[in-house]
N, C-alpha and C positions, 0 to 999 in steps of 0.2 A: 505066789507070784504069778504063777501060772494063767489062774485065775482071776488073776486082774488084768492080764493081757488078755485074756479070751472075750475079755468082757467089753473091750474098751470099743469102740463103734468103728464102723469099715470106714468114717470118714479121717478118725483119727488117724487111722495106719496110711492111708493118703496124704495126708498132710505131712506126716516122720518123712514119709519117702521122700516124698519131694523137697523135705530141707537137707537129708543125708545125698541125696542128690548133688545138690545146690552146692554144698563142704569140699564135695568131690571135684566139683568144675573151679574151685576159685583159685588154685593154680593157676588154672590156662587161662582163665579172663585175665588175671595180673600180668601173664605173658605176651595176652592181646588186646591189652584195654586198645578202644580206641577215644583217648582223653583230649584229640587233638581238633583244632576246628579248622573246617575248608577253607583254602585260600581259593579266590576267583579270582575271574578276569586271569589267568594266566596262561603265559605261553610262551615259545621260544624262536625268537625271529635267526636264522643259520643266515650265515656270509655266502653261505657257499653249499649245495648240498649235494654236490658230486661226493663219492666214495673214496676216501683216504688220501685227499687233498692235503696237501704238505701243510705241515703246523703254522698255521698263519690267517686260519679262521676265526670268526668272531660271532659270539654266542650271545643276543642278547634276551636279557631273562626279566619279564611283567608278570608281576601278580600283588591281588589286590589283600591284605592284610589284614585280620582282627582284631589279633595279638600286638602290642608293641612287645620287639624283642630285636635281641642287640648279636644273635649269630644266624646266619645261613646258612643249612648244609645243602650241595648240591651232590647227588649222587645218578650216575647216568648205570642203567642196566640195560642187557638185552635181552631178557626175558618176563619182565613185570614193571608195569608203574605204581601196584596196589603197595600199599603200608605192610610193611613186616614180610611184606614175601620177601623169598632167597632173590639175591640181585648179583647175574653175574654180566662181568665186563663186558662192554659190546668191543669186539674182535677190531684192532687196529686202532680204539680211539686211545687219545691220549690226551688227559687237560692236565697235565703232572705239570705243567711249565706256565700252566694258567697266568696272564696277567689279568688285572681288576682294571674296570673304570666306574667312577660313582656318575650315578644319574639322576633321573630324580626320585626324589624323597630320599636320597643318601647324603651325604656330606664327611668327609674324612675314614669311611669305610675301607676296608684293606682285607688282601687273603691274612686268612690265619695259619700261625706256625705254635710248633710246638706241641705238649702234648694237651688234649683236653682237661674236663674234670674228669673222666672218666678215666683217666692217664692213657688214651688213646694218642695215636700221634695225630694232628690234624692231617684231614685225607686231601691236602693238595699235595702231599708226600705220594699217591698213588694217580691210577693212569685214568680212573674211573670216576672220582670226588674232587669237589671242593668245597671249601670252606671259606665265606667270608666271617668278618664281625668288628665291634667298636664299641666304645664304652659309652655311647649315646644311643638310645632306642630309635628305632624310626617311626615316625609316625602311622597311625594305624585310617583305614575307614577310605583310602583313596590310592590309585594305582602309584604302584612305585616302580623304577628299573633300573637297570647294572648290566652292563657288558662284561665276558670275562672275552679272554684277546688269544692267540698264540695256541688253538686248538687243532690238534688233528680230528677229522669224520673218521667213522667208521669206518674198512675195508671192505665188511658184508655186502657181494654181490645184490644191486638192485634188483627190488625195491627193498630197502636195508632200515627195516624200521627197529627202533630202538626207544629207550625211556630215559626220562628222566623222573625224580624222585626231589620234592622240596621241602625239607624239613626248614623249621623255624624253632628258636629257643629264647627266652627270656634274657639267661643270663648270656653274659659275652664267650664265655667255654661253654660249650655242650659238652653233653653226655651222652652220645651217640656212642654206642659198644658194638652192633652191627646191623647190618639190613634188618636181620630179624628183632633186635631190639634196641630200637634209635635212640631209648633216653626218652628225656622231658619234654615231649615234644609240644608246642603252642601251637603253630600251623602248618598243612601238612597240604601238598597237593600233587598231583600226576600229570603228566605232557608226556605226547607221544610225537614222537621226531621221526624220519626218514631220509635216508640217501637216495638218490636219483639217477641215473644217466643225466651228463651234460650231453645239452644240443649241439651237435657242432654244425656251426655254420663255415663254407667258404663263400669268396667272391674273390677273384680277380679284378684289379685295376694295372695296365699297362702303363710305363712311363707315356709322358703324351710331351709333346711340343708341337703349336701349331704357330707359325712366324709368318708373315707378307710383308711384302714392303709393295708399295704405292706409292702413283703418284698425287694420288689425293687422301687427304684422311679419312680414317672411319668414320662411319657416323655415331656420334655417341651412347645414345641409347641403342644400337647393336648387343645383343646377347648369345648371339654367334663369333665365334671367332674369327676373325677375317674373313668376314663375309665376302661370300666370291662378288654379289652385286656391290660391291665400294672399293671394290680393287681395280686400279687404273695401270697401264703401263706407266712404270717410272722413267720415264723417255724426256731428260730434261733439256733446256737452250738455255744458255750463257750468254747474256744480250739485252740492248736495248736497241729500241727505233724498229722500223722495219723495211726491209728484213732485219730483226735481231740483226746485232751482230757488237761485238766484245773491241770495247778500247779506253785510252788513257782517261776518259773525262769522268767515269763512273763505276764502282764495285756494284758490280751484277748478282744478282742472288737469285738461286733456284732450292726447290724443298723436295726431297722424298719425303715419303713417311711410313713407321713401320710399329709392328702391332705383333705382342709375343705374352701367348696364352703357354702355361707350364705346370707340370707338379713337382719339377725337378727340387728335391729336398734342398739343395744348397743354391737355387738361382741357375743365372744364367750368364754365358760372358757374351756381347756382341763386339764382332769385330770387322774391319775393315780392310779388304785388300784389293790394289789397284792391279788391274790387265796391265799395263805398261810399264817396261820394263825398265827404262830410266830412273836412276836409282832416288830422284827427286821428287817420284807421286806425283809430277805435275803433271798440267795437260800437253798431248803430245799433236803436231800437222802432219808426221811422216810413221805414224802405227807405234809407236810407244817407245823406241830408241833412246831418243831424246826428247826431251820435252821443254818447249823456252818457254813454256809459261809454269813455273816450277811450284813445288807446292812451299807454304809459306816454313821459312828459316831460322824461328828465335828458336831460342834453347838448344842444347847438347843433348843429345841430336838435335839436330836442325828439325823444326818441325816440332819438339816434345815441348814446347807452352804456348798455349793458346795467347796470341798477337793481333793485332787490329790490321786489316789490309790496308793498304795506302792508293788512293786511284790514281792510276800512271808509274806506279813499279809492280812491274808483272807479277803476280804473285797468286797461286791457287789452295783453296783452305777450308776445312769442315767445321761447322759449328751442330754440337749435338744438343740439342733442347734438353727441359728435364720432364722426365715422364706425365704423362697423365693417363686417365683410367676412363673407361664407358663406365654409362650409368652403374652397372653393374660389377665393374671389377675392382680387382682387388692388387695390392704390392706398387711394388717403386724399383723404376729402372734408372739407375745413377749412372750420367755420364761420367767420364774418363776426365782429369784435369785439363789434360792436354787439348782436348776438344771442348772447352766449356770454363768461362770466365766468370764466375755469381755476379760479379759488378758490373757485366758486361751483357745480359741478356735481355736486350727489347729487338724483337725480330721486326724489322732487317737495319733497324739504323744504326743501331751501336751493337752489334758481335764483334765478337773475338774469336781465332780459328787455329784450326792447328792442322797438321797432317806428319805425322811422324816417320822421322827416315831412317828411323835406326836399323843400322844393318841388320840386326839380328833378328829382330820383332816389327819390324816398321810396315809401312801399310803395303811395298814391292817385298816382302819376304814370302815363304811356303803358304805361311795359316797367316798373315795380317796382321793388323796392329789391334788390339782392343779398345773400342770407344764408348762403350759403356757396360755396366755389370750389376746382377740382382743378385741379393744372397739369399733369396728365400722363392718358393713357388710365386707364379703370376695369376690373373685373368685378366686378360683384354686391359694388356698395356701400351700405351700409345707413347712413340718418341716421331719429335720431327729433326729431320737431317737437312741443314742449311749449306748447300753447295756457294762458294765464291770465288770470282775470277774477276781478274782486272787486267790490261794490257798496258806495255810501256809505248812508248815514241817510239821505239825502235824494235821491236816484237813483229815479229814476219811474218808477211800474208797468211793464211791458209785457213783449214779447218782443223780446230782444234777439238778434241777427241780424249775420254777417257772411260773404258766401262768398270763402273765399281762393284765387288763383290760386298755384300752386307752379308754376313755371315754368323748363328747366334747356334749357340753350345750348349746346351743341359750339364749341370754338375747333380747327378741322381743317388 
């Protein structure tokens, strides 16, 4: 025997070697074949990639397929995206509470529960994996996608890179046993993730309210708020003929006008309160005492619904216009009932007026009477205020007189 091994040529004993070789290694190739084909085009778009943001992020997950196969494993590590290497958890994340949404090239796809073929549990039971699948393949040869929902990031001080790991399988249970040995795997690919610092940004914005009242209107295409060049002294006269002057043959009409920019979150209230003391908001000849030209009297209180004037019974009365806006602005400033008629608004022949006397809130009270209100932020909103008086037959020489405050309050 001897001698026929001595004999045999130094090619032959190369050749034994190398298959006694070959016998030796095919353990470890069955432990790492790699039988699986790359997926492309993949990658994982983060909601969010600050570090250990509360479970409420969204992961969504593209890659392009060869294989049609009906489970997806996802497995996140922080130490490897390669096939078979050891994969351990990246430190704070958690997809255990995973939810699924199908995208495209899915349709009725769902996490899986239970246990695999493998009699493994499916790993949306851990803090590292998931598992979709369905008993329909997905199409292969063009991108597909899936958001999983309700993920915590990592903890891992930035910059906090970490893997993910994408097995794919034919059948609808895999046979995934562990990192190091995934099972039947059809397509297989690696993405590499990171947490970041968020930016933080500040800015300050201050409450703002900028209000005028005029006695001529803004101009409308203004972009500034009350622009100082369109503001006039509101210095009104009650009167006709000349000199002006107030009596029984005609209802005199005078206009302010006012203009209320805001970011106040709830609006704004304008309100009305007269200098003179007379408890009738009328116009006063002796400084505000009394006033025999009274403010006008329908409603409980006197004064609380807006009434038509009569020429020759003395009678004094606000009519509030309804908003409008420069080119540029924006919101609605709503008069008050009591100052504002809808049936009754073509300026100046047909208003209606009001001036409210209630003790409590009326236009002679501390803070005024309210005459109109915004419930939400303004720009460059314009109201006009229709001042009218009339006198009777019998209404007393003098100079009649009333300075009114316009007064407008942010709810912020």
């Amino acid at each position: 025997m001897r001698k026929r091994l001595l004999g045999l040529k130094n090619s032959t004993y190369l050749v034994m070697a190398l298959a006694l070789a070959l016998v030796g290694l095919i353990p470890a190739l069955k432990g790492r074949a790699l039988a699986y084909v790359q997926l492309t085009s993949r990658s994982i778009q983060m909601s969010s990639s600050a570090p250990g943001v509360t479970a409420n992020q969204t992961y969504k997950i593209t890659f392009t397929p060869t294989t049609a196969a009906k489970n997806v494993r996802i497995d996140f590590c922080s130490n490897s995206p390669l096939y078979t290497d050891s994969c351990t958890a990246p430190t704070g994340l958690d997809v255990s509470g995973a939810t699924f949404t199908n995208g495209s090239g899915f349709t009725s796809w769902a996490i899986a529960t239970g246990n695999n073929s493998a009699g493994t549990p499916q790993p949306n039971e851990t803090a590292n994996a998931v598992t979709i699948s369905n008993s329909s393949a997905y199409a292969t040869g063009s991108s597909i996608n899936f958001s999983l929902g309700n993920i915590k990031n990592p903890t891992t001080s930035p910059p906090g890179t970490f893997y993910a790991r994408i097995n794919t399988y034919v059948a609808q249970s895999n046979d995934w046993g562990s990192a190091a040995s995934p099972g039947t795997v059809a397509d297989f690919g690696g993405i590499a993730l990171s947490t970041a610092n968020l930016i933080s940004i500040t800015a300050k914005v201050q409450e703002t309210l900028t209000f005028c009242v005029s006695g001529t209107p803004q101009t409308s295409t203004n972009t500034t708020a009350c622009l100082a060049g369109d503001i006039t002294a509101p210095t009104l006269t009650l009167g006709h003929g000349s000199p002006a002057t107030l009596d029984s043959s005609l209802v005199d009409v005078a206009s302010a006008y006012t203009q209320v920019s805001t970011n106040a979150s709830s609006g704004i209230s304008m309100r009305l309160k007269s200098a003179n003391t007379c408890s009738n908001g009328g116009l006063s000849s002796n400084g505000g005492s009394t006033c025999n030209i009274p403010g006008v009297t329908t409603g409980s209180p006197a004064g609380s619904v807006a009434q038509a004037i009569t020429a020759g019974s003395a009678a004094f009365g606000l009519y509030v216009a309804n908003s409008t806006n420069n080119t540029a602005g924006t919101g609605t400033i709503t008069p008050d009932a009591n100052y504002h008629n809808a049936s009754h608004t073509t300026i100046s022949s047909d208003l209606w007026y009001g001036m409210d006397q209630d003790g409590s809130v009326g236009v002679t009270t501390t803070y005024g009477d309210v005459i109109a209100t915004s419930s939400a932020p303004l720009s460059l909103t314009n109201n006009q205020l229709v001042f009218a008086a009339t006198a009777s037959l019998t209404t007393q020489a003098g100079i009649y007189t009333v300075n009114e405050s316009i007064i407008v309050t942010g709810t912020f």
